[in-house]
C-alpha positions, 0 to 999 in steps of 0.5 A, spaced: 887 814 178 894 817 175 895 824 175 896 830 169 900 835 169 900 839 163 903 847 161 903 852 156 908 858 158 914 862 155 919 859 160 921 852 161 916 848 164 920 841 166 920 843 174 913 845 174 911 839 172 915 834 175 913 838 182 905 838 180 906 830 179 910 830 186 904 832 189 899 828 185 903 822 186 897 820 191 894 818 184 899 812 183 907 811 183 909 806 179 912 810 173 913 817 171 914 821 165 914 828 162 914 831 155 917 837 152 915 841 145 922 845 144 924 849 137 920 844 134 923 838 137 918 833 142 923 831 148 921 825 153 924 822 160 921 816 162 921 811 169 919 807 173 918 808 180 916 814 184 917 821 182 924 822 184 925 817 179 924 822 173 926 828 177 933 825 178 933 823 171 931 830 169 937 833 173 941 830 169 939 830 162 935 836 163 929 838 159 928 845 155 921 848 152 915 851 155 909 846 153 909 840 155 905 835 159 907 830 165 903 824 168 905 819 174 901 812 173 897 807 176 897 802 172 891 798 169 894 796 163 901 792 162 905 792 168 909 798 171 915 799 166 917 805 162 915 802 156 909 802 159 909 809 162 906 816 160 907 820 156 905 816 149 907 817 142 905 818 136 910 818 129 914 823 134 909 828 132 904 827 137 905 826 145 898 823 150 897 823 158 892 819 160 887 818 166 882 813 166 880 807 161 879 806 155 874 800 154 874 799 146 882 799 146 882 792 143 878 794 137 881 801 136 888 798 137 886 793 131 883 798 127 889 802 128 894 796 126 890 796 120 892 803 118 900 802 120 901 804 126 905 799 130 904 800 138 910 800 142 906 799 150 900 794 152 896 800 155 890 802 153 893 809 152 897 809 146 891 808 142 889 815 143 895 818 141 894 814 134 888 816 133 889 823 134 894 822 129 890 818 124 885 824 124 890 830 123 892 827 115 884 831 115 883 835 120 884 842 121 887 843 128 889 839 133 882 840 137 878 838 131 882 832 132 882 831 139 874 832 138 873 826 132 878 822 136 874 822 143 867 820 140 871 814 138 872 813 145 869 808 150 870 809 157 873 813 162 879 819 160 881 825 163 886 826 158 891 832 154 894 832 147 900 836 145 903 836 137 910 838 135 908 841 130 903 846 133 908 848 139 903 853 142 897 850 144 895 844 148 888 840 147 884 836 154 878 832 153 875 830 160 870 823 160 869 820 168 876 823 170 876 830 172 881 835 170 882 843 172 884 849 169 889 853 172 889 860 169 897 864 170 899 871 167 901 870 159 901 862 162 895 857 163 896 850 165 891 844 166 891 838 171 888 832 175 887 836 182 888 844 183 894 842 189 899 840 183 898 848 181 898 852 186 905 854 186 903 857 179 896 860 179 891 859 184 885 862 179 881 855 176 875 852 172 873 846 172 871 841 166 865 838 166 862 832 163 864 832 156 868 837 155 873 838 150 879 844 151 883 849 147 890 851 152 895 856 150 898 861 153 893 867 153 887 864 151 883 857 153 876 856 149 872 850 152 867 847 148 861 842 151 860 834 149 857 837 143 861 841 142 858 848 143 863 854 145 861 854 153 863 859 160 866 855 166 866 859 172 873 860 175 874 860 181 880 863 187 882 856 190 882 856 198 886 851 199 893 852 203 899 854 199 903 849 203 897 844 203 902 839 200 908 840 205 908 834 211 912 840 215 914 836 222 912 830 221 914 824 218 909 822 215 902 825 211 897 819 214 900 821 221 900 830 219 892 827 218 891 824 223 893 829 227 889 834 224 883 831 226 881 836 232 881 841 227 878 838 221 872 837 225 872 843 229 872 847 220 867 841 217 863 844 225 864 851 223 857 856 222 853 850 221 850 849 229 846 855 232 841 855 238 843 847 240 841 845 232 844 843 226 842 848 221 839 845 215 843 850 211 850 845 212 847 841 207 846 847 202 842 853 200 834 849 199 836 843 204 830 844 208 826 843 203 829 837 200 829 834 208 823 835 210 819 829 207 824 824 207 823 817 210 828 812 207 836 814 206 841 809 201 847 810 202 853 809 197 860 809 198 866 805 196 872 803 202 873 807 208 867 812 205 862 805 206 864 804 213 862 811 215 855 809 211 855 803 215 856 807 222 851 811 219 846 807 219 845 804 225 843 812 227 839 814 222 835 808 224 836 808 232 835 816 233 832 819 226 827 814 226 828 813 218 829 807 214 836 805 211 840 802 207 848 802 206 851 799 200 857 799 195 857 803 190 860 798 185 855 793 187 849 798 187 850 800 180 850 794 176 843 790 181 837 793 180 834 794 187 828 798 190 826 805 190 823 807 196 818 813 197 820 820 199 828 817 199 834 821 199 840 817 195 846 819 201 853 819 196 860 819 201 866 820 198 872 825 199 874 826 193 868 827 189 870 823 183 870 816 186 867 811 179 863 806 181 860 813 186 858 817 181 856 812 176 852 810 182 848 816 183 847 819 176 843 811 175 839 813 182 837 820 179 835 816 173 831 811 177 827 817 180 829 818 188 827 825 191 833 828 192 841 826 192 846 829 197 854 829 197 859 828 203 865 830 199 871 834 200 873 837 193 869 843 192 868 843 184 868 836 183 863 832 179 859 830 185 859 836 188 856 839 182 851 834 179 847 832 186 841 836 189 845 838 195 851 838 197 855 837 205 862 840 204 867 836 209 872 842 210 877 837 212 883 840 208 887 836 203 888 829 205 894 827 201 895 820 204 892 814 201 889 811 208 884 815 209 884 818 216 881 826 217 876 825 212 874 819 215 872 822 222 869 828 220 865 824 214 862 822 220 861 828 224 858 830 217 853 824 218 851 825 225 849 832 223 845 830 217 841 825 222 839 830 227 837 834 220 832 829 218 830 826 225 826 833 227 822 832 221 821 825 223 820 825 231 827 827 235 826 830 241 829 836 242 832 834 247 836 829 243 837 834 238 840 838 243 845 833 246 848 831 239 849 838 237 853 838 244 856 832 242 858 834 236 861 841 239 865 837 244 869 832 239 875 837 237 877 837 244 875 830 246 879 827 239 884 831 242 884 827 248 884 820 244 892 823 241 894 822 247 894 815 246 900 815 241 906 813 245 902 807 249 900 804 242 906 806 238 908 800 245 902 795 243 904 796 235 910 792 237 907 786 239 904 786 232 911 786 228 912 778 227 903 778 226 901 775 218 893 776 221 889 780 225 882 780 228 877 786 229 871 785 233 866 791 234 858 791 236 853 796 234 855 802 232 862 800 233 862 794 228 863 798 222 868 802 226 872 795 227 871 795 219 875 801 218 881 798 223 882 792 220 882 796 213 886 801 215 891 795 218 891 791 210 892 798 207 899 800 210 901 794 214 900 789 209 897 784 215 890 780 212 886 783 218 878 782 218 872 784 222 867 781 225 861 784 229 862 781 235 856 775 236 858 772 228 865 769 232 861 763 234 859 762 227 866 760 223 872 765 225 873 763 232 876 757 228 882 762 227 883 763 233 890 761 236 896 764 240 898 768 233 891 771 231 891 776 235 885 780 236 882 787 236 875 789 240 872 795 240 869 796 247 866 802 249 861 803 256 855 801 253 848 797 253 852 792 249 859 791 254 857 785 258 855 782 250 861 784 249 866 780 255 862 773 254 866 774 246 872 776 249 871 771 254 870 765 248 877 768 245 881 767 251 879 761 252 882 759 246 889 761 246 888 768 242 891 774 244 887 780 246 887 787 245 881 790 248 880 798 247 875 800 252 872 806 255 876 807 262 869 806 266 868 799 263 872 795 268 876 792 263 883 790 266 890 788 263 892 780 264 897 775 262 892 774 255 889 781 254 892 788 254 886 793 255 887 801 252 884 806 256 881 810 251 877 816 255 870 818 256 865 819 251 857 820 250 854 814 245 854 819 239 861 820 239 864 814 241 865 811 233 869 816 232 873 817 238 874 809 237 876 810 231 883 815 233 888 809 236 886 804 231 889 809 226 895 809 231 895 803 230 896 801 224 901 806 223 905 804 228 905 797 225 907 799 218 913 803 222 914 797 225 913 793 219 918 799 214 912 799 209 911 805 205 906 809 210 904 814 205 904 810 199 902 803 199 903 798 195 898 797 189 893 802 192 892 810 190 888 815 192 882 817 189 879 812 184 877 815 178 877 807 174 872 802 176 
């Protein structure tokens, strides 16, 4: 999941680089690294670390040239180093980013030492910068040698590849990770993500599956997985300008978390008429896709997973459907069940998430009725190769802890519920009182905000904390899920859920005055269940956090501290519950100083298995 700059202009191209990088740096920030063709000479600055690293080194030693290529890492092989960073080089000639892995590396790397060529870094990298050399001693171009050289190549790559000796031109290959065209007036550009663009263009193509790309200044020639000459649509980006820009706060996961009314009130707009959800919310011929569907499987991977999780427990509960939840790494690689009249739901926010795709292009294989995506990124590859398509609308989410996505993958999968429940005997009164609810979540999450300062209070009990415990029941378990990720991804503190009943069942030997514990407790069928749990935590010593609707008769003590959260109906209580769990964890890790919007290990969206 790095992220690619690349650039083919007349003036110096070094500071559109670094600033594309600056905003794919979600993508990973253990080194950085840019190469520039100039008057025939091949230039590179490289560092460890975060972009800043390599824009300072830049400032004082600067780069001129108007093609070159940029990469900031995530690193899969060999450790963060500047040895190891990107770009790569060939004999000086030739330079090579890449995203993605090779998984026959070790078999070309042995090949290639063969031949002479002696590796300088432990990535998997590397051995595509050779083998484009190695093939240019008998091809005619630098793209018949990028052609010959992915054909070699197991795994995953979205890859760009420059020659000092052809100065004007660069070639991009896309296998699994995906790569855009940026088109610019006697100018063209390419990238992981059109955000790292848009301060030069904001007309796009994007590369599908196999693709193989000519860039130079006037002209991009795209040719497809055989190698036939092929058309992708461009397309006028919709995305904001200054998208990338944290504006008045300090941080992008707390921006996010605070755009979440209107996130909703977008992914809402145009898509409920008459107190119905309209089926065209899921695209053009859905109605026709939804009708006859008796089971759904749900593949996800992270906070997208915990979204499916809740899901679940509605399509079962309310639109009298089948279905089952799964990871999508473990789901690929079983052989499982297919039920009739089955509709494959995949959720992910970016829309090239590996082990997601790979799974749903095995589920379309195996034969189910339909595929739908619930998918943030328009022209991504699960956007494009699934049946139907439920566009989130949540902006850009540069933060790597997910948060807006999160919630309106949420709201996206109530609407799909009552889309599929009135084919499968939802009242219309039902209908209507969750198309209401889903009407009055911008204004309710607005209320849930309001919480900020009484939590960034409570967070301050957490800073001394190594370990944590969620609790949630029902719909909210999955929602306990999602608090306890939240507090790993960014805090740093081991923290678990559990539905509420398993404490008894092995975690309540956790429980001690330093393990405190976080429930989730709306106003519903499940509430007294959930005082006899907290009621076994107390007894024990454990410290209590309980987030409670204000009509459920909680009340603070010396051992629990209870957290008002305001009124809500049963269909938008997990997601409302969701709000001050985000505040949580951020709060914690500026308590804590971690690096909120990048942490550490982790990047945003995960184009390797």
């Amino acid at each position: 999941m790095c992220g690619i700059v690349g650039a083919v202009a007349q003036r110096d191209v070094a500071e559109i680089l670094v600033e594309g990088l600056r905003r794919l740096e979600y993508r990973g920030y253990d080194s950085a690294g840019v190469a520039v063709i100039h008057q025939g000479e091949l230039s590179r600055t490289r560092r460890v670390g975060k972009v800043q690293e390599l824009s300072s080194a830049l400032d004082a030693a600067p780069l001129s040239g108007g093609t070159g290529i940029a990469h900031t890492r995530w690193a899969t092989h060999g450790e963060p180093s500047e040895r190891n960073a990107h770009p790569h080089l060939s004999e000086g000639d030739i330079a090579v980013v890449h995203n993605g892995i090779i998984e026959n590396h070790s078999k070309l790397r042995e090949m290639l030492k063969g031949l002479g060529y002696v590796f300088s870094s432990d990535t998997d990298t590397e051995v595509i910068c050779h083998l484009v050399h190695h093939e240019l001693k008998t091809a005619a171009t630098l793209l018949v040698a990028v052609q010959a050289t992915v054909k070699q190549l197991e795994g995953a790559y979205g890859t760009v590849v420059i020659d000092r000796r052809d100065s004007e031109r660069m070639v991009v290959a896309r296998s699994g990770s995906p790569l855009v065209i940026g088109y610019g007036l006697g100018e063209n550009f390419v990238a992981s993500d059109q955000l790292a663009l848009l301060p030069v263009t904001r007309s796009f193509a994007f590369l599908e599956e196999g693709d193989v790309a000519e860039i130079t200044r006037r002209e991009v020639n795209i040719f497809d997985i055989n190698g036939n000459a092929v058309e992708r649509e461009m397309k006028e980006s919709e995305v904001t300008h200054d998208a990338g820009d944290k504006g008045e706060y300090r941080h992008y996961m707390l921006k996010e978390i605070y755009e979440q009314p209107t996130a909703i009130a977008h992914t809402l707009e145009g898509r409920i008429a008459g107190g119905k959800v309209l089926d065209s919310a899921f695209g053009e011929n859905a109605a026709e896709f939804l009708k006859d569907i008796k089971h759904v499987q749900i593949i996800a991977c992270g906070t997208s997973y915990h979204a499916g999780m809740a899901a679940r427990y509605w399509l079962e509960d309310w639109a009298g459907v089948s279905c089952n939840v799964e990871i999508a790494s473990e789901f690929r690689y079983r052989k499982s069940h297919l039920f009739p009249n089955s509709l494959l739901v995949t959720i992910s926010q970016s829309g090239e998430t590996a082990d997601t795709l790979a799974a749903m292009r095995l589920a379309k294989e195996m034969g189910y009725k339909a595929t739908l995506t619930i998918c943030n990124s328009a022209g991504s590859s699960l956007v494009r190769e699934s049946d139907m398509a439920y566009m989130m609308k949540a902006g850009v989410e540069i933060g790597v802890a997910s948060t807006k996505a999160f919630t309106v993958q949420l709201a996206g999968l109530l609407m799909l519920t009552t889309a599929i429940g009135r084919h499968n005997g939802m009242s219309s009164e039902m209908e209507a009182a969750i198309t209401q609810s889903l009407l009055s979540m911008p204004a309710k999450v607005e209320q849930a905000l309001g919480l900020n300062d009484a939590i960034a209070e409570l967070a301050e009990d957490f800073a001394d904390k190594q370990h944590a415990l969620f609790l949630g029941r029902g719909d909210q378990y999955p929602i306990a899920m999602e608090g306890a990720l939240k507090l790993k991804e960014i805090s740093y503190i081991h923290a678990e859920a559990y539905a509420s009943g398993e404490l008894k069942h092995g975690p309540l030997a956790l429980i001690d005055a330093d393990m405190p514990v976080i429930v989730v407790a709306p106003n519903n069928e499940l509430l007294e269940k959930l005082k006899s749990n907290v009621e076994e935590v107390r007894a024990r010593g454990g410290l209590m956090y309980v987030f409670a609707d204000v009509d459920a008769e909680f009340e603070s003590d010396d051992t629990m501290k209870v957290i008002q959260v305001p009124h809500c109906d049963a269909f938008m209580a997990p997601l409302i519950y969701t709000i001050p769990l985000q505040l949580l964890s951020y709060h914690v890790a500026l308590i804590k100083g971690t690096d909120v919007d990048q942490p550490r290990n982790l990047a945003k969206s995960v184009t390797v298995e």
